[in-house]
C-alpha positions as CSV (number, residue, x, y, z in Angstrom):
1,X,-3.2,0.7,-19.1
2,X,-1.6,1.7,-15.2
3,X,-3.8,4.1,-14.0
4,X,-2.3,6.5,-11.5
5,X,-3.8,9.2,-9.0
6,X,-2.0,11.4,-6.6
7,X,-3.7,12.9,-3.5
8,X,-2.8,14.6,-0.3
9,X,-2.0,17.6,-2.2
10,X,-3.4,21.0,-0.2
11,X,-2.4,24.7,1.9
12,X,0.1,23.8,4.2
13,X,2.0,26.4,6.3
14,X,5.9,26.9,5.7
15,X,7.7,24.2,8.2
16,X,5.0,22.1,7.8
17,X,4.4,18.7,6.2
18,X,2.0,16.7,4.0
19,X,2.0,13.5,2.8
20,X,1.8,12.4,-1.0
21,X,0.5,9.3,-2.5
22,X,0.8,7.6,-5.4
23,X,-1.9,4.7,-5.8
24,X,-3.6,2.5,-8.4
25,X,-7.0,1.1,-7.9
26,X,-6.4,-1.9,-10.5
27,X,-3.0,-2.7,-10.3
28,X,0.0,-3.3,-8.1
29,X,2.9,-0.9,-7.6
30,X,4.8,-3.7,-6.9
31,X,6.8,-4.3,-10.1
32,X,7.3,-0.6,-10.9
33,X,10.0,2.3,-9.8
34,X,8.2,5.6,-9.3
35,X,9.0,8.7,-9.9
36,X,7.7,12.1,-8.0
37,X,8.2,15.5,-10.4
38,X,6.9,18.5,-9.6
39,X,6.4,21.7,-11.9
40,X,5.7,24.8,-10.6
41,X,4.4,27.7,-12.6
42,X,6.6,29.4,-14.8
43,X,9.1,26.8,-14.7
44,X,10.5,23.1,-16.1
45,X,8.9,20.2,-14.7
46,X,12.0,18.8,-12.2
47,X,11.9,15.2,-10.9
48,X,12.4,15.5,-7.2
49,X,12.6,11.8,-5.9
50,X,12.9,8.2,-6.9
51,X,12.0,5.1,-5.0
52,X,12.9,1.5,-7.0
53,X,10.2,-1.5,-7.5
54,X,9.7,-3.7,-4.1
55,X,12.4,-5.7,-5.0
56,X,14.8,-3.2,-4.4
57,X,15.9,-0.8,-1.7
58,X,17.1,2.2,-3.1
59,X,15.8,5.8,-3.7
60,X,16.7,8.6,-4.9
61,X,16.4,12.7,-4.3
62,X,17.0,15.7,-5.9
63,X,19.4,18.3,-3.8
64,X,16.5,20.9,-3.4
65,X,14.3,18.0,-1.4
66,X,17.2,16.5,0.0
67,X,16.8,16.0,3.7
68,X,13.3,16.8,3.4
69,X,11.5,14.4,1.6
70,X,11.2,10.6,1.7
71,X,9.7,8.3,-0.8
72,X,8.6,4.9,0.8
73,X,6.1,2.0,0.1
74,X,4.8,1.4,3.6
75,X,2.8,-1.5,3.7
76,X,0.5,-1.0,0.7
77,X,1.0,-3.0,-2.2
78,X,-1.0,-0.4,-4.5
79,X,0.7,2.7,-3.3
80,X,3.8,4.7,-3.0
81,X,4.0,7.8,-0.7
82,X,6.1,11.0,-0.3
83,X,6.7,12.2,2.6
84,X,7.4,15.8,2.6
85,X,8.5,18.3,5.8
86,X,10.2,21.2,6.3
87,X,7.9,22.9,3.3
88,X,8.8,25.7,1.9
89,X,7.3,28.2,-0.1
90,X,9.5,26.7,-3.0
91,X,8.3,23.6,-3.1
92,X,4.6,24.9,-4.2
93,X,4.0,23.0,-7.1
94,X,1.8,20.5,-9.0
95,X,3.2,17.2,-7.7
96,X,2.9,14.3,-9.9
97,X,3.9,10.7,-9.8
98,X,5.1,8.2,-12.7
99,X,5.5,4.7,-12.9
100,X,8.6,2.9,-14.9
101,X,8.7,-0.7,-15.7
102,X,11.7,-2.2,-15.4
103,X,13.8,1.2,-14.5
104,X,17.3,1.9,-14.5
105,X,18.0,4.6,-11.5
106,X,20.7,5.9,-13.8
107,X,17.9,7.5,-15.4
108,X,15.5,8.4,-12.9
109,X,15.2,12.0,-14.3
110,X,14.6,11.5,-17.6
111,X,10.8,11.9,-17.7
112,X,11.1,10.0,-21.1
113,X,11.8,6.8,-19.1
114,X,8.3,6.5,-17.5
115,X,5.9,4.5,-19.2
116,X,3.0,5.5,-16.9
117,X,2.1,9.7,-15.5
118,X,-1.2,10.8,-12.7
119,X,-2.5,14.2,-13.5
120,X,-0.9,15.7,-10.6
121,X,-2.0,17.1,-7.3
122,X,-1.5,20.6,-5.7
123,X,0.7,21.9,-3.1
124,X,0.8,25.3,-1.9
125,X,3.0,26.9,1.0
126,X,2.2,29.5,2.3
127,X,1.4,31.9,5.4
């Protein structure tokens, strides 16, 4: 089974950025379209952006990250990242990142879709 781990998680002032990843130990990323969700507390988990397997080119964003966040592979074959700047208190939140075999993007947030979840890491913005 895919094991996935986020990190980069942390306290990061408003305006400021951090950098997600995404990255398996074992396997490749390659052959899988990820998904980033974040829940914070209170509220519904909300998928927040979409990046498709290497193959393809496309990604995807939700209009609250819009403009702020970026999904990319760089050049590491075990890992997918999220850019994230501009923070803002709002996006304080577990972050987590799923893995989906053979995804349709039509569907990238139904969280039903993904066959593979990490346990999340934090991100807090604050002053």
């Amino acid at each position: 089974q895919l094991q996935l781990a986020e990190s980069g998680g942390g306290l990061v002032q408003p305006g400021g950025s951090l950098t997600l990843s995404c990255a398996t130990s074992q396997y490749t990323l390659e052959y899988y379209a990820v998904g980033w969700f974040r829940q914070a507390p209170g509220k519904e988990r909300e998928g927040v952006a979409w990046i498709s397997s290497l193959e393809g080119s496309t990604t995807f964003y939700s209009d609250s990250v819009k403009g702020r966040f970026t999904s990319s592979r760089g050049n590491h074959m075990n890992a997918v990242f999220l850019k994230m700047n501009k923070l803002k208190p709002e996006d304080t939140a577990i972050y987590y990142c799923a893995a989906d075999l053979f995804a349709d993007g039509s569907k990238w947030l139904r969280e039903d879709e993904y066959d593979y979840w990490g346990q999340g890491t934090q991100v807090t913005v604050s002053t």
